[in-house]
N, C-alpha and C positions, 0 to 999 in steps of 0.2 A: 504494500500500500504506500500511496508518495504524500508523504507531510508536506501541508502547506510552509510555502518559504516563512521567515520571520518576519516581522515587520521592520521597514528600514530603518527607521532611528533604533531598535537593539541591538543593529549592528557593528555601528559606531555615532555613539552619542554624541559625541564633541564634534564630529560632524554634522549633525543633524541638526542641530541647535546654532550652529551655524548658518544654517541654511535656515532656518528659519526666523531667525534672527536678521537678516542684511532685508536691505529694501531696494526695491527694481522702481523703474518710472518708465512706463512705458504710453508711447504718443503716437494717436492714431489720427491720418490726416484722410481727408476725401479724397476725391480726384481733381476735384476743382482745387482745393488748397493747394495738391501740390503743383499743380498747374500754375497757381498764383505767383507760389515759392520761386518757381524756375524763371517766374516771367520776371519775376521783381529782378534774381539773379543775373539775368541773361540783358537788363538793358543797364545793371549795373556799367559802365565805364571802367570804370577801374580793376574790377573783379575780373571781367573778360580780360584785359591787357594782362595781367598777372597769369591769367590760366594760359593765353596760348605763350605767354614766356615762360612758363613752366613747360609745355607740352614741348618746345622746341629744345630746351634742356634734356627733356626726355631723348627725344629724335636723336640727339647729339650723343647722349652717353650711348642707346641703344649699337651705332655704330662701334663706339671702346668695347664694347662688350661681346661683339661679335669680332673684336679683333681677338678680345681675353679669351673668349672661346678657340678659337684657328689656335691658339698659341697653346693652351692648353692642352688640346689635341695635338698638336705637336709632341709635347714632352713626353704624352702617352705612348706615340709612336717612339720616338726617340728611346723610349725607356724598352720597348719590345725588341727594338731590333739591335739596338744598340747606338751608340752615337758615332761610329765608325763605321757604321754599316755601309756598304759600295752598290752600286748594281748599274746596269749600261741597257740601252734598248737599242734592238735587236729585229729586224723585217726578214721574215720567212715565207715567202708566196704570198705576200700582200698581207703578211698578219702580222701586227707586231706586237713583239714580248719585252716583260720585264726580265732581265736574268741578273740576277744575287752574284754576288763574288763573295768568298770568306768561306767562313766556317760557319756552316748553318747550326749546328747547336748550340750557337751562342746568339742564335736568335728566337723569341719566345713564340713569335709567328713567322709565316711565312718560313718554311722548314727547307721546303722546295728550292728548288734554282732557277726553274723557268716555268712562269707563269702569262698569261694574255695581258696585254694592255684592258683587255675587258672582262678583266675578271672582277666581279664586285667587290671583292677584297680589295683588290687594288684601289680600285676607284676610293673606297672607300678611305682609303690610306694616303689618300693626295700622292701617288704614286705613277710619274709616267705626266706625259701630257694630257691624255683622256682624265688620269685624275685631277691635275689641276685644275682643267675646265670643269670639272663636277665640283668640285668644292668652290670653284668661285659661281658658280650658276646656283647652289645651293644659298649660300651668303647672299647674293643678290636679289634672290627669289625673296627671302623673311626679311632682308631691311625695305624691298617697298614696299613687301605687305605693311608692316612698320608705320612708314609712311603714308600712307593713304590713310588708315584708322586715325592717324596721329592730325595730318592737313584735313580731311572732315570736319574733325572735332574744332578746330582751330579754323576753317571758312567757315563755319556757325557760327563762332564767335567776333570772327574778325566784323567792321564798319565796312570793308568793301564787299563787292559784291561776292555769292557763296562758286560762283563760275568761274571768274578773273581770278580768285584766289586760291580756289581749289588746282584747278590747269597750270595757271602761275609756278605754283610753289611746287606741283607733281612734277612740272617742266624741269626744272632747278635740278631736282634731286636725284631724277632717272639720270639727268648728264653727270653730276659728279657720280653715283654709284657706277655706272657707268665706265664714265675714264679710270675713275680708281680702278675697276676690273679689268679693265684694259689694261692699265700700268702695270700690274700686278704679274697679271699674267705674261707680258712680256719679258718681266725681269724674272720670274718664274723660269722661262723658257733658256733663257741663257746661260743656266746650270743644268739644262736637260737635255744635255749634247755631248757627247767625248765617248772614252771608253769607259769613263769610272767617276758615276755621279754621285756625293754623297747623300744618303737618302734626306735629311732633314733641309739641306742645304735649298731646292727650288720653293719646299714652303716656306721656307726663315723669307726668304727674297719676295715671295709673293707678299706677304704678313706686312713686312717691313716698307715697302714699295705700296700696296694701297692704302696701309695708314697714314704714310705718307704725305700721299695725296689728296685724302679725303680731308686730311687737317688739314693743310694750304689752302682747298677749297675754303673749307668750312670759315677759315680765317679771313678769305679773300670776298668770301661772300657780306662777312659781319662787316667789314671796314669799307668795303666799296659797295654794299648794296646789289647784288647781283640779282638773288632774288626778287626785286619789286620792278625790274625792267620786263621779265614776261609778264607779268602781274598786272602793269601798267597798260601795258599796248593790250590785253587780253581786254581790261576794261575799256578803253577808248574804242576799242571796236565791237566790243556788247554796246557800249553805247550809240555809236554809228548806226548798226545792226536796229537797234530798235527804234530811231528818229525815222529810217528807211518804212520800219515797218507800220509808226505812226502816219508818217505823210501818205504811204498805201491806201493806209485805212481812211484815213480823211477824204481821201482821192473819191475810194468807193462809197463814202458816206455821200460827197455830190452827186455821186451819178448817180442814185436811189433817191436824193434830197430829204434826206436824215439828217436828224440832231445828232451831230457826235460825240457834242459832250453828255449827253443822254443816253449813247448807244454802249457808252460803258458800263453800264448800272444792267444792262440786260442779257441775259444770258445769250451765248451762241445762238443754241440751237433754234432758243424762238427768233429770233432776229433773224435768220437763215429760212425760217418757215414763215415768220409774216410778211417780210420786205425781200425775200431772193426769189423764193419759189412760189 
């Protein structure tokens, strides 16, 4: 037969009495309050400037952080295989391999000696060219994603428009990720050539080569402004774009002999069924 459990405070008092003892505050809002909350927040001035100089703080470290990551991963590998570890590549009927030089038992992976440029291991090891391009295409896949969540949040809040600022600033940032991976990958490639490449050696170069870069940007961008030049033309020609689309409409508003400062107030579709069709 199963005895009912005990009751919880016999099982520790001084807990329980604890818990019973503190006090909670707990605050329930409608939908409309918080609607209210967000509205008061959202035309605050000051509060939006703080948030998107916060979000771009963010933006900024997220790239350190995906270099601390690569570097990381490095020492990982480095620690596997050793930090003298060698290996050359090698084309056999249009296939090329990774081939190891040394003494493979003094490496914890990668035991073998010749291996494909496409073998996931590899790839995965920033190994060979095919891997360095997988590791920089990986990298540059999460910092737009990054970026995009991050410029969203920050064209909502910015004073210009949520299009010119959004394109703007997505513009900007595809080009430095971008040339940094470009860079990267070049000075990458330039240890991945001879007879005897040391294995840590094209990621140190790639690591060291787009961060680089992305600082110069990033610095070149803060002190000269780079980002508010697409930003700017984006908006001057949303603006353009829709003076066009106004005089359209004015246009069409005479040739039916419509109010058109009245034709605003009315939906399409009736306006389309009482005055078109």
């Amino acid at each position: 037969m199963m005895r009912n459990a005990p009751p919880f405070h016999s099982i520790d008092p001084q807990f329980y009495s604890q818990i019973r003892s503190a006090t909670y505050e707990a605050y329930v809002f409608s939908k409309d309050q918080i609607i209210k909350i967000f509205t008061e927040k959202i035309s605050d001035k000051e509060w939006r400037e703080k948030m998107i100089e916060r979000n771009l703080f963010v933006k900024t470290a997220m790239g350190y952080i995906l270099t601390g990551k690569d570097t990381i991963s490095l020492g990982v590998l480095l620690k596997k295989i050793g930090i003298s570890a060698r290996y050359y590549l090698k084309s056999v009927h249009g296939n090329e391999y990774v081939i190891f030089k040394g003494r493979s038992a003094l490496r914890e992976i990668f035991r073998g000696t010749r291996y494909s440029s496409n073998n996931p291991n590899i790839i995965a090891a920033s190994i060979g060219k095919r891997g360095i391009r997988g590791s920089l295409k990986q990298g540059a896949r999460i910092a737009i994603i990054g970026c995009v969540a991050i410029n969203i949040i920050n064209a909502i809040l910015s004073d210009t428009s949520f299009l010119s600022f959004f394109l703007g600033t997505m513009s900007t940032d595809i080009g430095k990720i971008g040339l940094a991976s470009l860079v990267g990958y070049r000075a990458a490639t330039l240890f991945v050539s001879g007879s005897s490449i040391v294995a840590g050696a094209p990621i140190f170069a790639m690591i060291v080569a787009g961060f680089g870069v992305g600082w110069f940007l990033d610095e070149f961008d803060d002190r000269r402004g780079l980002t508010k030049w697409p930003i700017e033309a984006i908006y001057e020609a949303e603006k353009e774009i829709k003076k066009d689309s106004k005089t359209a409409i004015e246009n069409l508003c005479k040739k039916f002999n419509i109010n058109c400062e009245n034709m605003w107030n009315y939906n399409i579709n009736n306006w389309l069924l009482n005055n078109v069709i």
